[in-house]
C-alpha positions in Angstrom: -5.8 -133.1 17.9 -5.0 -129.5 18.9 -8.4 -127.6 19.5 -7.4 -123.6 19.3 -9.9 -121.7 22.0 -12.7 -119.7 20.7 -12.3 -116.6 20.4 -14.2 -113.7 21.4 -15.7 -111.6 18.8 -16.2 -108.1 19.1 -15.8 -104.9 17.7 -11.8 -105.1 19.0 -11.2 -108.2 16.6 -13.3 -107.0 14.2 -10.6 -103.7 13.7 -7.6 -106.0 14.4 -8.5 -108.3 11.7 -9.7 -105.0 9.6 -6.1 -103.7 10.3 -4.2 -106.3 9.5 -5.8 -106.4 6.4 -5.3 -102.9 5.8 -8.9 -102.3 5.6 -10.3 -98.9 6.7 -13.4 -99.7 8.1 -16.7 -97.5 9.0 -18.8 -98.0 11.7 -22.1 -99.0 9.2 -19.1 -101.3 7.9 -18.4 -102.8 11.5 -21.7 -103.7 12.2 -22.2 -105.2 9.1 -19.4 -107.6 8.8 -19.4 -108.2 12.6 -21.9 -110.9 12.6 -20.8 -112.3 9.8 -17.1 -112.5 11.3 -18.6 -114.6 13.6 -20.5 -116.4 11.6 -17.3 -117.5 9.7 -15.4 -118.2 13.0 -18.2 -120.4 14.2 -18.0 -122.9 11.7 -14.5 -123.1 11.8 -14.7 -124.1 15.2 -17.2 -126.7 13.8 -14.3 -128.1 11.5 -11.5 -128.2 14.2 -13.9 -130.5 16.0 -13.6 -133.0 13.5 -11.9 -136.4 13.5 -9.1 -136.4 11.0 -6.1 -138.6 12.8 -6.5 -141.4 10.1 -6.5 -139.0 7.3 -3.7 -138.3 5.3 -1.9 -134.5 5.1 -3.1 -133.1 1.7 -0.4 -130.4 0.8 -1.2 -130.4 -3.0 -5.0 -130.9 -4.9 -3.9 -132.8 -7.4 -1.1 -135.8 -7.1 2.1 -134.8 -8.4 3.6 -136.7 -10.6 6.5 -136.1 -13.0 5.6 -135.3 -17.0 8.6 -135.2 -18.4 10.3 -138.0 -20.6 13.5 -139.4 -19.4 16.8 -137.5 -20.0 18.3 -139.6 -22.7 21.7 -139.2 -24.9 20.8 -139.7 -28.6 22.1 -138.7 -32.1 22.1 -134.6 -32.6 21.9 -132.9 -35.9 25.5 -132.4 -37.0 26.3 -128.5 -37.3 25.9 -128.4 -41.0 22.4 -129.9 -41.1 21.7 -127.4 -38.5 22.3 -124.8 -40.2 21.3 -126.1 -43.7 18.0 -124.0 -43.4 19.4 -120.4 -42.5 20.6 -118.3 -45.0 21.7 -116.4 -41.7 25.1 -117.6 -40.9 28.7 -117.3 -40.3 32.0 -119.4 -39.4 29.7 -122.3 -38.8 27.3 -120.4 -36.1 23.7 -118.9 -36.5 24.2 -114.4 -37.3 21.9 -112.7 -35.0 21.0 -109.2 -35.0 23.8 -106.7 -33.6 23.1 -106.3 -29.9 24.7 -102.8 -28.7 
């Protein structure tokens, strides 16, 4: 287990972490979110405190799994059949609209 040390929190992290999020802060702003940065940064330090050796690395929510069929060869529509449907055609291949 790696434990990271505590920080301290002041008004200097406070405008780091307001700075690297871009954020222009104001003072009334500052002392707001202050104690509440601390707040946040506290309980982290709760959770690094906790036991997880004998749990498992979770890099995805869900399990992935694949949900696609198997690639298999098997019979295609011959060309005529294909184009049996389309009254837009030519030498045997599908007309599409003139692209400039």
């Amino acid at each position: 287990m790696i434990f990271m040390p505590k920080p301290k929190v002041d008004e200097k992290l406070l405008q780091s972490v307001a700075k690297n999020a871009r954020l222009n802060l104001t003072k009334e702003e500052e002392k707001k979110f202050l104690p509440q940065l601390k707040e946040v940064l506290d309980f982290f330090s709760k959770i690094d405190k906790l036991d997880v050796s004998k749990e498992k690395p979770s890099f995805q929510p869900l399990e992935m799994k694949n949900v696609f069929r198997e690639d298999k060869v098997e019979k295609s529509l011959l060309q005529e059949d294909a184009l049996s449907n389309t009254i837009h055609k030519k030498d045997g291949y599908f007309k599409g609209p003139r692209v400039l």
